[in-house]
C-alpha positions in Angstrom: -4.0 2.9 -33.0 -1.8 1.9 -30.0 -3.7 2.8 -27.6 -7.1 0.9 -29.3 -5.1 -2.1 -29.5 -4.1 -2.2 -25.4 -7.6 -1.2 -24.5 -9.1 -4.4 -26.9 -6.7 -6.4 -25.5 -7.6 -5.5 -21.9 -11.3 -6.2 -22.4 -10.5 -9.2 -23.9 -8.2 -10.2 -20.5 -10.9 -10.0 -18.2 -13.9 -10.8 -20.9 -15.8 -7.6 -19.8 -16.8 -6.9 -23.9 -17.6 -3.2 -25.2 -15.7 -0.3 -22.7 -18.7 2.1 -24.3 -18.8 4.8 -26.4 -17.7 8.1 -25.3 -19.4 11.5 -26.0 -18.3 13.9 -28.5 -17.0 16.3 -26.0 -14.5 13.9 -24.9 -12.7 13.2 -28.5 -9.8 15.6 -27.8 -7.7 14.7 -25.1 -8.7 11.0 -26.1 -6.7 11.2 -29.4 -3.4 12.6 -28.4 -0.6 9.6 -28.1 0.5 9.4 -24.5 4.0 8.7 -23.5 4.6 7.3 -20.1 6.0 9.8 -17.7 7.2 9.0 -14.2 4.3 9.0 -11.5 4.8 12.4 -9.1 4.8 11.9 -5.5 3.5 14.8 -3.5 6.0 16.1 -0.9 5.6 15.1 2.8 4.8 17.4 4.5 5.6 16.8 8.3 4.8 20.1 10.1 7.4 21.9 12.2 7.1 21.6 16.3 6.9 23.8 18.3 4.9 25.2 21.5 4.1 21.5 21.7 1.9 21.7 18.5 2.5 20.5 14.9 2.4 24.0 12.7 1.7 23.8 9.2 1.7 26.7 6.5 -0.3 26.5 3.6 -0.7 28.5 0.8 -3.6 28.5 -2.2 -2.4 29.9 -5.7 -2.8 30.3 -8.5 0.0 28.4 -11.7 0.1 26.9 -14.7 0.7 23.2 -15.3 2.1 20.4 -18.1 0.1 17.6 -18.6 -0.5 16.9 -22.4 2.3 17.7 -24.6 3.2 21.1 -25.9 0.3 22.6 -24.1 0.2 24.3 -20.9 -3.0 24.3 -18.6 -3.8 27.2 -15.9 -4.3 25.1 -12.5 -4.5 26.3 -8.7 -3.0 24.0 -5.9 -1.4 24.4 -2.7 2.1 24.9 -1.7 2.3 24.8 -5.3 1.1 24.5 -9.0 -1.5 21.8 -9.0 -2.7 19.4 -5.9 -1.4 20.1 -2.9 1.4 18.2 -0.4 0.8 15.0 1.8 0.2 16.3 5.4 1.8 13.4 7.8 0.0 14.1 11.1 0.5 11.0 13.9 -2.4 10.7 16.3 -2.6 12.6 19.2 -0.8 15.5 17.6 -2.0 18.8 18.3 -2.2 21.0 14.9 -1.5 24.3 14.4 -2.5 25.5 10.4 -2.2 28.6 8.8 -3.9 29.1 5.5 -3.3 32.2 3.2 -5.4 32.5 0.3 -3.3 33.9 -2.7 -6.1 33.3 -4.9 -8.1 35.8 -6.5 -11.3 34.4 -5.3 -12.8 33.0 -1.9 -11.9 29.0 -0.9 -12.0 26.8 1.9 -10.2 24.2 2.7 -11.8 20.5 4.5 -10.2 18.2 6.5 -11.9 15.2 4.8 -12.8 12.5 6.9 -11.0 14.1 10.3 -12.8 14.4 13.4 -12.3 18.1 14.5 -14.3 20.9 15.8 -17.1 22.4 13.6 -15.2 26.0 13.7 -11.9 24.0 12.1 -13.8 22.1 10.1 -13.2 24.1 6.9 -16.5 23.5 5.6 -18.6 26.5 3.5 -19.1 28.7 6.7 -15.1 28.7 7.2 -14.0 30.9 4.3 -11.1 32.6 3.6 -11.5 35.8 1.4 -9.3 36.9 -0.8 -5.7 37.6 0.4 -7.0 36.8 3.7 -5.8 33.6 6.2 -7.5 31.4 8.1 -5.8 29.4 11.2 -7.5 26.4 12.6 -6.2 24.4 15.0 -7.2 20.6 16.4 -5.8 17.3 18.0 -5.6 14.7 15.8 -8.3 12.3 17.5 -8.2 9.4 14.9 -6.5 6.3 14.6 -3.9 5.3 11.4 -5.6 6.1 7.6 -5.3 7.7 4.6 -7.5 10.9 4.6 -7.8 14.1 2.3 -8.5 18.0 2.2 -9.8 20.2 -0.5 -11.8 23.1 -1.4 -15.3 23.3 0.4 -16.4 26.4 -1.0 -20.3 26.8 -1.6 -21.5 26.0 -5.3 -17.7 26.2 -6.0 -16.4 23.2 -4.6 -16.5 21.3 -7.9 -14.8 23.8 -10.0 -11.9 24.5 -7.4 -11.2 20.7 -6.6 -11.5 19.9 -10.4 -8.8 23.1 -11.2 -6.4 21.4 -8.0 -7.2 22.6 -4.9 -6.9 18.9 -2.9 -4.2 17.1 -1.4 -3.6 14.4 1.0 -3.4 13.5 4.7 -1.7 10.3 6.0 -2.0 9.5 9.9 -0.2 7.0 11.4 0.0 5.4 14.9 1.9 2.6 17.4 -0.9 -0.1 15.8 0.0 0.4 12.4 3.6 0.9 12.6 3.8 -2.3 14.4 2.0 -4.8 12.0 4.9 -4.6 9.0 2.9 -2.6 6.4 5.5 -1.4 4.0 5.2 2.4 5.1 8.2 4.2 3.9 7.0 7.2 1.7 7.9 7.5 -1.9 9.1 4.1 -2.0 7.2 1.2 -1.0 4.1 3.5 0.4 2.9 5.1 -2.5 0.1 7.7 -2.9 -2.5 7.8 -5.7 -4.7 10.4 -6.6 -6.4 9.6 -9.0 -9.0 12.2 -11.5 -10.6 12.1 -14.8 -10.0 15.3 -16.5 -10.8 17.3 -20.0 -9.4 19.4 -21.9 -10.0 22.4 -24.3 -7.9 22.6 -27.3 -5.4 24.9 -25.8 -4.9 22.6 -22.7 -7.1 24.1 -20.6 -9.6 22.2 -18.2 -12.9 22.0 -19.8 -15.1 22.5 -17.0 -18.8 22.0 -16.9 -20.1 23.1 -19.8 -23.6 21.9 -20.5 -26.5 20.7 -18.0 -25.9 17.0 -18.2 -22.5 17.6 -16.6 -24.3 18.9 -13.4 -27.0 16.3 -13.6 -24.8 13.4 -14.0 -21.9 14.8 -12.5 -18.8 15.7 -14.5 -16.8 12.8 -16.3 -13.5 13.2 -18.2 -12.3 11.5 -20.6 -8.3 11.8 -19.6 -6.7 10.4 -16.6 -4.4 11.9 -13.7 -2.8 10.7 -11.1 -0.9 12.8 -8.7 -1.3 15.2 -11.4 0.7 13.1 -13.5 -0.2 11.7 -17.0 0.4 8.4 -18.4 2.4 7.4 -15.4 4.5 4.8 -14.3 6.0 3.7 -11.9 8.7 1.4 -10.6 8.8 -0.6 -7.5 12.1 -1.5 -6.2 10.6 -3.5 -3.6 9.0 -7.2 -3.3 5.8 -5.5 -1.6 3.9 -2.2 -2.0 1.6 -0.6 -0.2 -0.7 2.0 -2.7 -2.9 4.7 -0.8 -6.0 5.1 -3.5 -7.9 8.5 -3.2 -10.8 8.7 -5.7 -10.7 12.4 -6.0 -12.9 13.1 -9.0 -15.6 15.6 -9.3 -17.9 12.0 -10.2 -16.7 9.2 -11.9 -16.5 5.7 -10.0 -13.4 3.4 -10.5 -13.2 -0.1 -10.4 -9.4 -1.0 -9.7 -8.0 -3.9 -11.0 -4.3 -5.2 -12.5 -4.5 -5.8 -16.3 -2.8 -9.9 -15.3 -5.6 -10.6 -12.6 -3.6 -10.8 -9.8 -4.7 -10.1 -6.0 -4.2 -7.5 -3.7 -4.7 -7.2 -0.1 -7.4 -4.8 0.8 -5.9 -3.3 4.4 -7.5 -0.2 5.2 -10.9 2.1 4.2 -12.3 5.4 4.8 -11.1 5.3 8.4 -8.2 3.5 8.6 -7.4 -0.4 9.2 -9.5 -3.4 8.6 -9.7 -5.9 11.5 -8.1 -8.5 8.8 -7.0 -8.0 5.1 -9.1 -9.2 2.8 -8.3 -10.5 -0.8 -9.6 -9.2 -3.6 -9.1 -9.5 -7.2 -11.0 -5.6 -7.9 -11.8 -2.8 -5.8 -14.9 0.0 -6.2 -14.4 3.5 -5.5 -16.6 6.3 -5.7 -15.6 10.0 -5.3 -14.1 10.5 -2.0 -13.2 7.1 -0.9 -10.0 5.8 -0.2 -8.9 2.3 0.1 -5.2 0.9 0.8 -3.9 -2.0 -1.0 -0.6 -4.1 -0.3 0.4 -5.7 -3.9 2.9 -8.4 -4.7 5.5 -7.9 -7.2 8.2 -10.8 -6.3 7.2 -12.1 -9.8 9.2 -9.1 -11.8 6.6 -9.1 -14.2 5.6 -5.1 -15.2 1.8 -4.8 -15.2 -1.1 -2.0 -15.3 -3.4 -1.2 -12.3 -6.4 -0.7 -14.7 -10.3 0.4 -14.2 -12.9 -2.1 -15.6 -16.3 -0.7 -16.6 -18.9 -1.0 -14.1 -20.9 -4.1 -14.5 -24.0 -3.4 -16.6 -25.8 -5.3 -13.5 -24.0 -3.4 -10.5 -26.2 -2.6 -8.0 -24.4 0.8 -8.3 -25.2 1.3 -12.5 -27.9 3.9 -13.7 -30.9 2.8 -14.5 -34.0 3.8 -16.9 -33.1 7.6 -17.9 -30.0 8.2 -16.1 -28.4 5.0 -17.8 -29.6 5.7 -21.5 -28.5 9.6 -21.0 -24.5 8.9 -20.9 -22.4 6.4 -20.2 -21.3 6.7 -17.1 -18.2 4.5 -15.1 -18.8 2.5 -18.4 -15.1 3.0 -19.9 -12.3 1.3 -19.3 -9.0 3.4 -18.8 -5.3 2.6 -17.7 -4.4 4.2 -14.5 -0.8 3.7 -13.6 2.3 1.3 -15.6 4.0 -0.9 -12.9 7.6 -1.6 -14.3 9.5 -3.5 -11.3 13.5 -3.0 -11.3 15.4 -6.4 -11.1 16.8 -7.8 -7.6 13.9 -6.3 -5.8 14.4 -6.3 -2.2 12.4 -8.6 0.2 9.5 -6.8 2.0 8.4 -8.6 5.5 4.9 -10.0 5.0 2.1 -7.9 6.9 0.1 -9.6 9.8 -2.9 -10.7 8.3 -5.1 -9.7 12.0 -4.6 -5.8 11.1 -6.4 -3.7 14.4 -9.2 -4.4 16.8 -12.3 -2.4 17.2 -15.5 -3.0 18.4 -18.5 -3.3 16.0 -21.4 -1.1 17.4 -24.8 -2.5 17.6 -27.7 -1.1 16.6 -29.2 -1.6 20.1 -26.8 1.4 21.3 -28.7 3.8 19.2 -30.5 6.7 20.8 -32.1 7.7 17.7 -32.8 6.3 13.8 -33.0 10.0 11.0 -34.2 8.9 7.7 -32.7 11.1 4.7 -34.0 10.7 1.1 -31.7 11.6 -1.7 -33.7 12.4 -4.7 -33.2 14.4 -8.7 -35.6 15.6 -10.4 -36.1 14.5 -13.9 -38.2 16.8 -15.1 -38.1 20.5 -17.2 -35.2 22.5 -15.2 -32.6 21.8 -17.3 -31.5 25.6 -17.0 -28.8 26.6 -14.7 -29.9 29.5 -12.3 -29.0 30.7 -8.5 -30.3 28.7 -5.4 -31.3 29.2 -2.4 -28.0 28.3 -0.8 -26.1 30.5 -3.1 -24.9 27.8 -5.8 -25.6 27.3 -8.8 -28.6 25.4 -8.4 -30.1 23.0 -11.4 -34.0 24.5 -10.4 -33.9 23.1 -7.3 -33.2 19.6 -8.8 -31.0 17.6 -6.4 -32.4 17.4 -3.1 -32.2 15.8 0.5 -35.8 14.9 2.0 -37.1 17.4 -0.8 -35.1 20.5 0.2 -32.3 21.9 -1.4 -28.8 23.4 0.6 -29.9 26.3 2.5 -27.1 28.0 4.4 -29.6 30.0 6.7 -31.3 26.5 7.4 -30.0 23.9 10.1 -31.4 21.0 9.1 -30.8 18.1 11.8 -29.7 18.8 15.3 -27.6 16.0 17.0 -26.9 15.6 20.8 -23.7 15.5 21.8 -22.9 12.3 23.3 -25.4 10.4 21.0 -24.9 7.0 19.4 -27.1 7.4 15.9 -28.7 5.2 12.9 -28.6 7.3 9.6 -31.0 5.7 7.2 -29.9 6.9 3.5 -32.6 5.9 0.9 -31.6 6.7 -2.9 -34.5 7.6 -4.7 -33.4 8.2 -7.9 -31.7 6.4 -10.8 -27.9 6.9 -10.1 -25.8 6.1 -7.8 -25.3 8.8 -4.8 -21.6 8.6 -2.4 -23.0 10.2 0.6 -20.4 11.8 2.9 -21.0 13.1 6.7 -18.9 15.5 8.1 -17.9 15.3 11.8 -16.3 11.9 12.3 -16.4 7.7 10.8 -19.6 6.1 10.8 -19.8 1.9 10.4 -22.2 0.4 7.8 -25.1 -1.7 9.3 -26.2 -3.0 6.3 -27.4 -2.5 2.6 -31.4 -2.9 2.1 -31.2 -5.0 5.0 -28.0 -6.9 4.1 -24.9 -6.9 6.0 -22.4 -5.1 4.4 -19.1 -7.0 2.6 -15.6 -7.6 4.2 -14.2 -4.5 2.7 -16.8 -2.3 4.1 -16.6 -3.6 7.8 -14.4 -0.9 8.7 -14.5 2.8 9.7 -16.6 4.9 6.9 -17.0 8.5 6.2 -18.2 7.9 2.4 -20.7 5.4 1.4 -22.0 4.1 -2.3 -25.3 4.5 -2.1 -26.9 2.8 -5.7 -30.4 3.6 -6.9 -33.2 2.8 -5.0 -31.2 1.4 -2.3 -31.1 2.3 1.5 -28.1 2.4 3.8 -27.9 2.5 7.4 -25.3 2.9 9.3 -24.7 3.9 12.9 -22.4 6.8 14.3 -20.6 8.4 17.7 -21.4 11.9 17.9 -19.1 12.5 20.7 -17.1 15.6 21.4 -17.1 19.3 19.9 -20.6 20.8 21.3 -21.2 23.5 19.2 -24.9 24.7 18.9 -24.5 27.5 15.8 -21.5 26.2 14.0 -22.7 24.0 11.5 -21.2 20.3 9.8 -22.3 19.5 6.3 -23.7 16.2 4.7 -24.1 15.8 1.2 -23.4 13.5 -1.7 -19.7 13.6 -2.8 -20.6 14.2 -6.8 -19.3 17.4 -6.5 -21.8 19.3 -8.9 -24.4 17.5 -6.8 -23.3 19.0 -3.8 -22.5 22.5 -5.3 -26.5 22.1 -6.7 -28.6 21.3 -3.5 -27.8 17.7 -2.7 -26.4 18.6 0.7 -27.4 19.6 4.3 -26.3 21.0 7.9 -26.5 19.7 11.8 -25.3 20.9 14.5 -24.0 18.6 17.3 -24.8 20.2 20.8 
């Protein structure tokens, strides 16, 4: 009853009305009373030196973790139980991994958002069999930014990221260390990974389990961050700098605090904005990440929150889609804020963050239109596709084919400056991601895109019936058989045909 009560009184904060109703399949978790528990922060993992390269070891297993009372729930990770640790590379490092697969099944592992060679890429071609290892090894050729890694596994990747297999990467450089962002880990720079989960009645993940989870993507109805539920967490310092990962399988958030106060918005996809920018909320699909610098000289505890999408977003399902489920339409605390007393004083951050040149779309060699498109029709049956998944009859699609992995499907120039034109034509939303490198947004049906997305992108909301462009450096890595992927980061989209391969030569 609690619980009702805080979410009535949340709506009623910020005058946003009904959160929704939820689906049958989500009553169980939803009724257990939640406790707060102290918010887990991933070990940093730094690397060890030596032969002038960074060397990491990591390790995929199997384990069994505690997140709802008296119940245990099998989980895989990295390095440990669940999730994996925070890999703190600077740039120009030169990285040595080694992965071992302890699981009893194939994975991969991605360097999300990185810009490395196709062959360390850890995409579906780079897999790692079972009991086998895999060592990659690249310079770190990015500036600072909050990036991530997980599975990559063909028409697996939504069941082994959903189970734990992700973690987070953190770069840093001179710039950002210079400009007085509060950056000391664990304690004023915070990570927050953040996924909507379910669960079975003996605490296991309930993964999947009809069609509309693969056609709308999978939505829970219980939320985790850094594997933690119910958190909280308790700054000790005036200032705070949160690193947000939206690393659901589907589900979009839209930050907020519970008391309406403002954050500075100071880094996307790719790192730093040229200036902060001020916001009161904050969208994120799957796969983006955002940091935020909040105040807390006041004392006063609060909640970072998500609000329900807008009915009228330019992101919300329409027609079918929106009248099917209710989808980003709840409303769902994320993480307790409880500041100690006598915080200390944090430096205030330079508002003028980094400097980077906008490109142009005159610097283009070349425009590629891709169509992102679900079919609505009969198919409703699960069966195997042609790129191995398990493939909804064919029914998510780029410019009407489905993921082949015997078919390249663009072929990029090394060298090239490109336009990628990214039409939605169906009646959800679609996060497309690009592998390879950061791309900047040219506009949105023909309107420039807002503050927050003037920066360095790999992900991009793309809402129903809308196009995209944006415009991309594919410099580096020549590689004419080793293959990058693009695909839409719903993760059962993208383990059911919604994604594609280039090459860059």
């Amino acid at each position: 009853m609690k619980q009702v009560m805080k979410r009535r009184q949340l709506l009623k904060n910020f005058s946003i009305g009904s959160a929704g109703l939820l689906l049958p399949e989500f009553v169980f978790s939803q009724g257990i009373e939640k406790s707060l528990n102290e918010l887990k922060i991933p070990q940093l993992l730094p690397g060890v030196r030596k032969d002038r390269q960074l060397h990491y070891n990591l390790a995929a297993q199997s384990g069994v973790s505690k997140f709802l009372p008296d119940l245990t729930t099998p989980t895989i990770g990295i390095n440990g139980d669940f999730l994996g640790p925070t890999l703190h590379f600077k740039n120009g490092d030169d990285i040595a991994m080694h992965i071992q697969n302890n699981l009893n099944e194939e994975t991969t592992l991605h360097w999300h958002g990185l810009h490395v060679p196709a062959k360390a890429d850890g995409g579906p071609a780079q897999v790692i069999g079972v009991g086998k290892s895999w060592d990659p090894s690249f310079k770190v050729m990015q500036k600072a930014g909050t990036f991530w890694y997980h599975s990559h596994l063909l028409g697996k990747t939504g069941e082994q990221v959903y189970r734990g297999l992700a973690g987070l990467i953190i770069i840093e450089d001179d710039e950002s260390a210079a400009i007085q962002l509060p950056s000391e880990y664990g304690v004023d720079d915070i990570p927050l990974i953040v996924q909507d989960r379910r669960f079975n009645q003996d605490g296991s993940f309930r993964y999947a389990g009809m069609g509309m989870d693969i056609m709308s993507g999978l939505f829970g109805d219980t939320i985790l961050v850094n594997g933690t539920l119910s958190p909280v967490f308790t700054p000790t310092t005036s200032k705070v700098r949160f690193r947000l990962l939206n690393a659901s399988n589907a589900r979009t958030y839209s930050f907020a605090f519970d008391d309406g106060r403002k954050f500075q918005f100071v880094a996307s996809d790719g790192g730093l904005l040229p200036k902060s920018v001020e916001l009161q909320s904050l969208e994120l699909a799957p796969a983006e990440r955002a940091e935020i610098v909040v105040d807390f000289s006041d004392g006063k505890a609060v909640n970072l929150i998500s609000l329900p999408m807008a009915p009228g977003s330019q992101f919300a399902p329409r027609g079918m889609m929106g009248n099917m489920r209710a989808m980003n339409n709840q409303a769902f605390n994320i993480l307790a804020l409880q500041p100690q007393s006598n915080l200390e004083a944090s430096q205030s951050p330079a508002t003028n963050l980094t400097s980077f040149k906008r490109m142009q779309e005159s610097e283009a060699n070349r425009t590629r239109q891709l169509t992102l498109s679900m079919s609505m029709g009969m198919g409703m049956r699960g069966g195997r596709g042609r790129g191995g998944g398990n493939m909804m009859s064919g029914m998510f699609q780029i410019n009407g084919e489905a993921m082949d992995m015997n078919v390249i499907n663009q072929r990029v120039s090394v060298g090239d400056t490109e336009i990628w034109e990214i039409t939605n034509d169906s009646m959800m939303m679609h996060p497309f991601h690009i592998h390879h490198g950061q791309f900047q947004i040219l506009d949105r049906d023909g309107r420039p895109p807002a503050p927050q997305e003037m920066g360095f992108k790999d992900t991009v909301k793309v809402g129903p019936g809308q196009t995209v462009r944006f415009i991309m450096k594919f410099e580096d890595f020549s590689d004419a058989e080793t293959a990058y992927m693009y695909h839409c980061h719903i993760l059962e989209h993208e383990d059911n045909g919604m994604m594609g391969q280039f090459t860059v030569s």
